[in-house]
PAZAPA-4460 file (N, C-alpha, C; in steps of 0.05 Angstrom, whole numbers, plus 32768, in hexadecimal, padded with zeros to 4 digits):
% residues 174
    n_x    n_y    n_z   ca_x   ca_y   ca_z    c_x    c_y    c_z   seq   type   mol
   8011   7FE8   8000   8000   8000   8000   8012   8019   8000     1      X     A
   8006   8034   7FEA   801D   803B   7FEB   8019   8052   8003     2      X     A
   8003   804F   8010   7FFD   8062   802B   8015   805C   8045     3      X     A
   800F   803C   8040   8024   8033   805B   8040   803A   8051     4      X     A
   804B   8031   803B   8062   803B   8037   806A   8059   803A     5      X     A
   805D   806B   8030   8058   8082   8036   8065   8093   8054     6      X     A
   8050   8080   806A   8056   8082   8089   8072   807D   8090     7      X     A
   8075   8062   8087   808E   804F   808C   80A7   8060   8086     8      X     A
   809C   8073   806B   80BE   8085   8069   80BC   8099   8074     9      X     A
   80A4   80A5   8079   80A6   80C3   808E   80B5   80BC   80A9    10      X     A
   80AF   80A1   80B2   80B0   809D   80CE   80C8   8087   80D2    11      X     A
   80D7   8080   80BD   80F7   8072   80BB   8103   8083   80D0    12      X     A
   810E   8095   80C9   8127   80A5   80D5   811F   80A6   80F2    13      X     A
   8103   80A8   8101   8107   80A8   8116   810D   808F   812B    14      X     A
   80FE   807A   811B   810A   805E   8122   8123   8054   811A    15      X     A
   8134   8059   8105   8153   805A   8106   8161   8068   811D    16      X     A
   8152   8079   8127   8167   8084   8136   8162   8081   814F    17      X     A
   814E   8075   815A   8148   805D   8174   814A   804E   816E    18      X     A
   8158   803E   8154   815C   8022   8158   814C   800C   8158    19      X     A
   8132   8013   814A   811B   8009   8144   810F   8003   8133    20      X     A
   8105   7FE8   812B   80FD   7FD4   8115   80E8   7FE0   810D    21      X     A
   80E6   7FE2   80F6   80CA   7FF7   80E8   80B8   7FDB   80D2    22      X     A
   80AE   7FC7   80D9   80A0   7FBE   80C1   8089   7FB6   80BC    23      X     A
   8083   7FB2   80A1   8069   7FB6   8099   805F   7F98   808D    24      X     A
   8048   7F93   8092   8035   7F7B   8087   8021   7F84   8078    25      X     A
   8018   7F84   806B   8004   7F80   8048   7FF2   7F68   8049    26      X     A
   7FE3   7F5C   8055   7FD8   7F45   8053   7FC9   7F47   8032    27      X     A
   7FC5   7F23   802A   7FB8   7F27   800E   7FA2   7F31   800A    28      X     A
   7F91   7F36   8022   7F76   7F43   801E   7F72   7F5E   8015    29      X     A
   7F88   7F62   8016   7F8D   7F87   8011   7F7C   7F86   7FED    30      X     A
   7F72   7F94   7FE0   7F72   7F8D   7FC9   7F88   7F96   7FB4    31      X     A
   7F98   7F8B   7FA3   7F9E   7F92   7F88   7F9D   7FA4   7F7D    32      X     A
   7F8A   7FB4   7F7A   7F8A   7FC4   7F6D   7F89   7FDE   7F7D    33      X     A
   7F7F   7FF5   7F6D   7F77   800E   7F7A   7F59   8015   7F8D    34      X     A
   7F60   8024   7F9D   7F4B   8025   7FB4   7F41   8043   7FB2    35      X     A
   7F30   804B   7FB5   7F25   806B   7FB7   7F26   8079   7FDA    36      X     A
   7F3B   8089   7FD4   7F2E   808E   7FF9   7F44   80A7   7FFA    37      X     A
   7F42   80B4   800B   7F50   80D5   801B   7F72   80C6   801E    38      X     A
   7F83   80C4   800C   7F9E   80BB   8013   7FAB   80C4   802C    39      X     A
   7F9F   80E8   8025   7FB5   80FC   8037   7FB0   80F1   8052    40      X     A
   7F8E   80F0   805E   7F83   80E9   806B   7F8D   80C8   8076    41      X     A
   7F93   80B6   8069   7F9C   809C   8070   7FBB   8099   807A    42      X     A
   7FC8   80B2   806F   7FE9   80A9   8070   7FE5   80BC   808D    43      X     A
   7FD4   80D4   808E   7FD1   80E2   80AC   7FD2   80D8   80BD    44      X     A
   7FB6   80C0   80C0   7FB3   80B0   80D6   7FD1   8096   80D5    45      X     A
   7FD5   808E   80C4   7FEB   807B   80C7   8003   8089   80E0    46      X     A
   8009   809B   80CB   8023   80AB   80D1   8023   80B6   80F8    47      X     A
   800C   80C4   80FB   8001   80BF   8112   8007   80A5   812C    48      X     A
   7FF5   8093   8121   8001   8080   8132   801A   806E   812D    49      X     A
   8023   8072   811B   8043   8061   811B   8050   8078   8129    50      X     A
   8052   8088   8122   8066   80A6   8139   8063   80A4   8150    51      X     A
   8042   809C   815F   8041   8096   8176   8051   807E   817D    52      X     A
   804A   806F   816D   8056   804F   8172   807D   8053   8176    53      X     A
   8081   8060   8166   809F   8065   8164   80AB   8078   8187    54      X     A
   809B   808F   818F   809C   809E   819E   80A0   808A   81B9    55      X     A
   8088   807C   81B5   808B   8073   81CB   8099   8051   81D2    56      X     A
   80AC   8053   81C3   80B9   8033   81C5   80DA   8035   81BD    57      X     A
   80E1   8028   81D5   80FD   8039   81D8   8116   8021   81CE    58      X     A
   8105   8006   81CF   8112   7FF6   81BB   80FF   7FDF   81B4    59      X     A
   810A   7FCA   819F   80F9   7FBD   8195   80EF   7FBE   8173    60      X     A
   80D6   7FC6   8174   80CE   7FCD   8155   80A8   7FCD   8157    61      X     A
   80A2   7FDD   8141   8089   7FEB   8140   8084   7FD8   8124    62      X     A
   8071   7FCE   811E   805E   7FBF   8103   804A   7FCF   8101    63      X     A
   8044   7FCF   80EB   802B   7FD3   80D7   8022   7FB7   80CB    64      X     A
   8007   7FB4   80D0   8001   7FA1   80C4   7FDE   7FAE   80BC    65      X     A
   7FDD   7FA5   8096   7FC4   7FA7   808E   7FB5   7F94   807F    66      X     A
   7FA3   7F9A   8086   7F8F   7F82   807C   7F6D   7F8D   806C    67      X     A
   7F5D   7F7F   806D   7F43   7F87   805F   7F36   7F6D   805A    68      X     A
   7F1C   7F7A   8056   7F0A   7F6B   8058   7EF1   7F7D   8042    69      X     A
   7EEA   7F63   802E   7ECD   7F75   8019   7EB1   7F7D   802C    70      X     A
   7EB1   7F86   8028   7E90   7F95   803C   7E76   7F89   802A    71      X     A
   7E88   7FA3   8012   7E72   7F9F   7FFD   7E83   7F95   7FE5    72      X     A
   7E7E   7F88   7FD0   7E84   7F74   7FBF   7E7E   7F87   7FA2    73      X     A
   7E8D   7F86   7F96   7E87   7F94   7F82   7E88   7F7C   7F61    74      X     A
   7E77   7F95   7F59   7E73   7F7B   7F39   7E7D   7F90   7F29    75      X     A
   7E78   7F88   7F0A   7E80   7F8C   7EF4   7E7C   7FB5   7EF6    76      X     A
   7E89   7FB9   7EEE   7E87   7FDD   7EF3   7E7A   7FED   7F0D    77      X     A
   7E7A   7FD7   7F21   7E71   7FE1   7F3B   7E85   7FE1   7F50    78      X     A
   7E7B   7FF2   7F69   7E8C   7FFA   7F77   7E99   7FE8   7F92    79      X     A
   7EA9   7FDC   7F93   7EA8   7FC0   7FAB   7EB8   7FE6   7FC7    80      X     A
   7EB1   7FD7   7FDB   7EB3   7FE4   7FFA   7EC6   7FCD   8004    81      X     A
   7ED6   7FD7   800E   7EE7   7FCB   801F   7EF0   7FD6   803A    82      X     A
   7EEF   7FC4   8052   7EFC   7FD4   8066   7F1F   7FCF   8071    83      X     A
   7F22   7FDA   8068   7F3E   7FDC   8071   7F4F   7FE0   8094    84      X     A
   7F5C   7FC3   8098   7F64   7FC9   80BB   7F83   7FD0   80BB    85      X     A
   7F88   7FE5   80C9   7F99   7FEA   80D1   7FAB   7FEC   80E4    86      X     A
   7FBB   7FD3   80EE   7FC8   7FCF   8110   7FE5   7FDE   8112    87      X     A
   7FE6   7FEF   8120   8001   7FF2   8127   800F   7FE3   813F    88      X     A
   8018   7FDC   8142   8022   7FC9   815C   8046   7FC9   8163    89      X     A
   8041   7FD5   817D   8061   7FE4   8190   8066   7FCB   819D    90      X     A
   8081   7FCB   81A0   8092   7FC4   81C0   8093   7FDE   81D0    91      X     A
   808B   7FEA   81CF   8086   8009   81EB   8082   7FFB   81FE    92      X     A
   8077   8015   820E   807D   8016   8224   8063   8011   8239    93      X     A
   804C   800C   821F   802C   8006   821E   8027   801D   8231    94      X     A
   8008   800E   8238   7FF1   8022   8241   7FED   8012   8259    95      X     A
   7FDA   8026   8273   7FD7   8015   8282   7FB7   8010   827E    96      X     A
   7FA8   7FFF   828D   7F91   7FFE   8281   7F78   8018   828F    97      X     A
   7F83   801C   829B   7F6D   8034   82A9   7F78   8050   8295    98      X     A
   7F8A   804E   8285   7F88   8069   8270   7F88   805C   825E    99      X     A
   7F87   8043   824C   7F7E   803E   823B   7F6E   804F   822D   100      X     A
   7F55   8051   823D   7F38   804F   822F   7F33   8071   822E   101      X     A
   7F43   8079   8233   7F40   8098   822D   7F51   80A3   821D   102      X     A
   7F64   8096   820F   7F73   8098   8203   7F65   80A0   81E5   103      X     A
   7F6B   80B7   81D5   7F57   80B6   81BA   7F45   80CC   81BB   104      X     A
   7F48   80D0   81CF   7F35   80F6   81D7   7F44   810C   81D6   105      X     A
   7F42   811F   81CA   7F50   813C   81CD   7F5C   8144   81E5   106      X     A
   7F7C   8145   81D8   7F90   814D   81EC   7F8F   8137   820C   107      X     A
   7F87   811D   8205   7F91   8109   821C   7FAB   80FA   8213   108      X     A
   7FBB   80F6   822B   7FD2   80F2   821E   7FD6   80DD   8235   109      X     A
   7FEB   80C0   8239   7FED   80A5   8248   7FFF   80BF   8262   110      X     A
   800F   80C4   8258   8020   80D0   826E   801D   80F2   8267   111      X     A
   800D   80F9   827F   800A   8118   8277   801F   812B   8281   112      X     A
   8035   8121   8297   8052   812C   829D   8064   812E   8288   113      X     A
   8058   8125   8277   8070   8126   8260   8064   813C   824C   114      X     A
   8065   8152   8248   8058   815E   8231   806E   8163   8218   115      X     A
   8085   8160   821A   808F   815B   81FC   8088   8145   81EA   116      X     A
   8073   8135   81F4   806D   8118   81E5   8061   8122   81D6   117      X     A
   804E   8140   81D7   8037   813C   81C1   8027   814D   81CD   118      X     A
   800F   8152   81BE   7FF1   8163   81CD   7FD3   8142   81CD   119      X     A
   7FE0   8136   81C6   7FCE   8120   81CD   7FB2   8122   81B9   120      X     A
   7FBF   812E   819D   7FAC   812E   8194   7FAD   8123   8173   121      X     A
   7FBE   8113   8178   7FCB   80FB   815E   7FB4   80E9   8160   122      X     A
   7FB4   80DA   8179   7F99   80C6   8176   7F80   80CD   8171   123      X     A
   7F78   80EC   8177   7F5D   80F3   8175   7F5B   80EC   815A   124      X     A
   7F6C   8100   8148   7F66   8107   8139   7F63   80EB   811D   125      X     A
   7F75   80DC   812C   7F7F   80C8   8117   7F60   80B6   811B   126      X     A
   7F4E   80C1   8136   7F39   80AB   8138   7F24   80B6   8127   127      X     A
   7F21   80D4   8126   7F15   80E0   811A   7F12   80DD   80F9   128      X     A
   7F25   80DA   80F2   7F34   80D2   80CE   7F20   80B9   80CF   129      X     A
   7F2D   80A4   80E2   7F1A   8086   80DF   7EF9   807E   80E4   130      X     A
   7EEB   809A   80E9   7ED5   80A0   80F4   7ECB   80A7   80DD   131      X     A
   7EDB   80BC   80CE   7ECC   80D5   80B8   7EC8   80B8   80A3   132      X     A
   7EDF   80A4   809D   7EE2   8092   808A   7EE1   8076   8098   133      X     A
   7EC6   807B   809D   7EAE   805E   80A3   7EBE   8046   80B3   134      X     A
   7ED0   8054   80C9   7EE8   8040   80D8   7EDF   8046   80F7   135      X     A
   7EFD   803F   8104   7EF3   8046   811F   7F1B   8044   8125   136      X     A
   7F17   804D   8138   7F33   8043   8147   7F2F   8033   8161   137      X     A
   7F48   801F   816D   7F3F   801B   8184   7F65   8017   818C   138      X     A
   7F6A   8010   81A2   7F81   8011   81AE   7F80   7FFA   81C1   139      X     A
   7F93   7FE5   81C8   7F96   7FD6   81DE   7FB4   7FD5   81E0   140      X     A
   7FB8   7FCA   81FD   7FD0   7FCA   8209   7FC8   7FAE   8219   141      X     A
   7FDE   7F97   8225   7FDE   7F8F   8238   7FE9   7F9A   8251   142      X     A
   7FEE   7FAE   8255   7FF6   7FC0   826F   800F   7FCF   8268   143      X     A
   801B   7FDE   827B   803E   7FEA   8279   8045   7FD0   827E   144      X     A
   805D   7FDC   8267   8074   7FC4   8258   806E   7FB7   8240   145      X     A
   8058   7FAF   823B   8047   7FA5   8226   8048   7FA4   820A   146      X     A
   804B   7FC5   8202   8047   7FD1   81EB   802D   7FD7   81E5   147      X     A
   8022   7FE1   81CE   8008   7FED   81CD   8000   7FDB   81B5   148      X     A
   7FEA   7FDF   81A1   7FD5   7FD6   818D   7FC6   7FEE   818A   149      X     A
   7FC8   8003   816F   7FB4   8012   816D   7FAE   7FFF   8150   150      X     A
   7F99   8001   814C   7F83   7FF1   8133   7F74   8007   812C   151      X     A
   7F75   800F   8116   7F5F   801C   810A   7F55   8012   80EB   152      X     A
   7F3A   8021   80E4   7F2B   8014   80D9   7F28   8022   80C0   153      X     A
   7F26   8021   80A6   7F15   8037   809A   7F0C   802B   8080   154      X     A
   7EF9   8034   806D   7EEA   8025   8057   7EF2   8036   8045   155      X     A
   7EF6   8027   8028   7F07   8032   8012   7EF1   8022   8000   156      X     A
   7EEE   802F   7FE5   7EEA   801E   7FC9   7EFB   8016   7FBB   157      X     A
   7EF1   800E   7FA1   7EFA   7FFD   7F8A   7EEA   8004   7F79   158      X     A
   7EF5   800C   7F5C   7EE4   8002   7F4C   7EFD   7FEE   7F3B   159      X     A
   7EED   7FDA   7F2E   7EF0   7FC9   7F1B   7EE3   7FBD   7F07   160      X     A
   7EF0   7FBC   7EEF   7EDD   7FB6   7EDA   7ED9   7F98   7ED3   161      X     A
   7ED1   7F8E   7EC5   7ECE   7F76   7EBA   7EDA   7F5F   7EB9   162      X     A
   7EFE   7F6D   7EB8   7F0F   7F63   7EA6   7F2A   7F5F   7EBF   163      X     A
   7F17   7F68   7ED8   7F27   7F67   7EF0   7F3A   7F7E   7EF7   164      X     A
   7F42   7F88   7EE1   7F55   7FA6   7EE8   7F47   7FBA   7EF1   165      X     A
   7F4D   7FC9   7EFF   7F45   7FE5   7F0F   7F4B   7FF8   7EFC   166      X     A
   7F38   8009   7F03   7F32   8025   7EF7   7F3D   8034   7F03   167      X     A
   7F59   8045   7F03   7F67   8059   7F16   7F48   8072   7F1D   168      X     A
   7F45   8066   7F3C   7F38   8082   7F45   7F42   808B   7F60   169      X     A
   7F5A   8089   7F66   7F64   8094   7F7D   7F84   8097   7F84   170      X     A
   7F87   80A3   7F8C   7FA4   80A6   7F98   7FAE   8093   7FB5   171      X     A
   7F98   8080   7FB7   7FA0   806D   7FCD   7F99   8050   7FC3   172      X     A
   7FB5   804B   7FB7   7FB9   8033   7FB1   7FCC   801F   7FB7   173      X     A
   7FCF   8009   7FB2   7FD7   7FE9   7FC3   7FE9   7FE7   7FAA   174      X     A
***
């Protein structure tokens, strides 16, 4: 996908220089071809939480892994829906579970003593992106030490013709 790759090079240099494994999974469900959807908007939210993921993991390595699933099924000159998942997954420094769940609201942040981390408003917004485009975000941790899991969600099209090739209608493509 060329969204994740996209992330993956904005957000290299800061994981080179913690010493941190940056990689990415593509599962085959992704589709083939071209998908219709807000790029700027997709590499935002990516970029977003891999920076978090990077920020907060002081060794180890951060993954991307994506996947999808057809919603809606598309035929001969029609439009197939796909939802698209998106896991980022840390060796950090995780969450504990009583700030978990507040995590994702304007300006909440895991450790609020620290304010050079951020304004705590990466996850809002990145939930917000997955909201506007028919997704959701969610976040889990098994506790400090852990590492984190942010997953987010969002629904993209297709069109395809007959003949199985895609019709370029977007700038977010696989």
């Amino acid at each position: 996908c060329v969204c994740v790759e996209r992330a993956i090079q904005i957000n290299t240099p800061a994981a080179r220089v913690k010493g941190l494994s940056l990689n990415m999974t593509i599962d085959d469900t992704v589709p083939e071809h071209q998908l219709m959807g807000d790029a700027t908007r997709v590499i935002q939210a990516l970029n977003n939480t891999v920076s978090n993921a990077i920020k907060f993991t002081s060794e180890g390595s951060v993954t991307i892994k994506v996947w999808s699933e057809a919603v809606q099924p598309g035929t001969q000159d029609t439009t197939a829906v796909y939802k698209v998942h998106v896991s980022v997954t840390d060796t950090g420094k995780g969450i504990a579970p009583d700030v978990l769940s507040r995590l994702g609201s304007d300006f909440e942040q895991a450790d609020e003593s620290d304010a050079l981390m951020g304004t705590g408003l990466g996850l809002a917004l990145t939930r917000q992106i997955a909201l506007a485009m028919g997704g959701s975000l969610t976040l889990s941790s098994d506790g400090l030490g852990h590492g984190t899991t942010t997953l987010f969600t969002f629904r993209l099209s297709s069109v395809a013709s007959a003949s199985g090739k895609s019709h370029p209608v977007s700038p977010v493509s696989n």
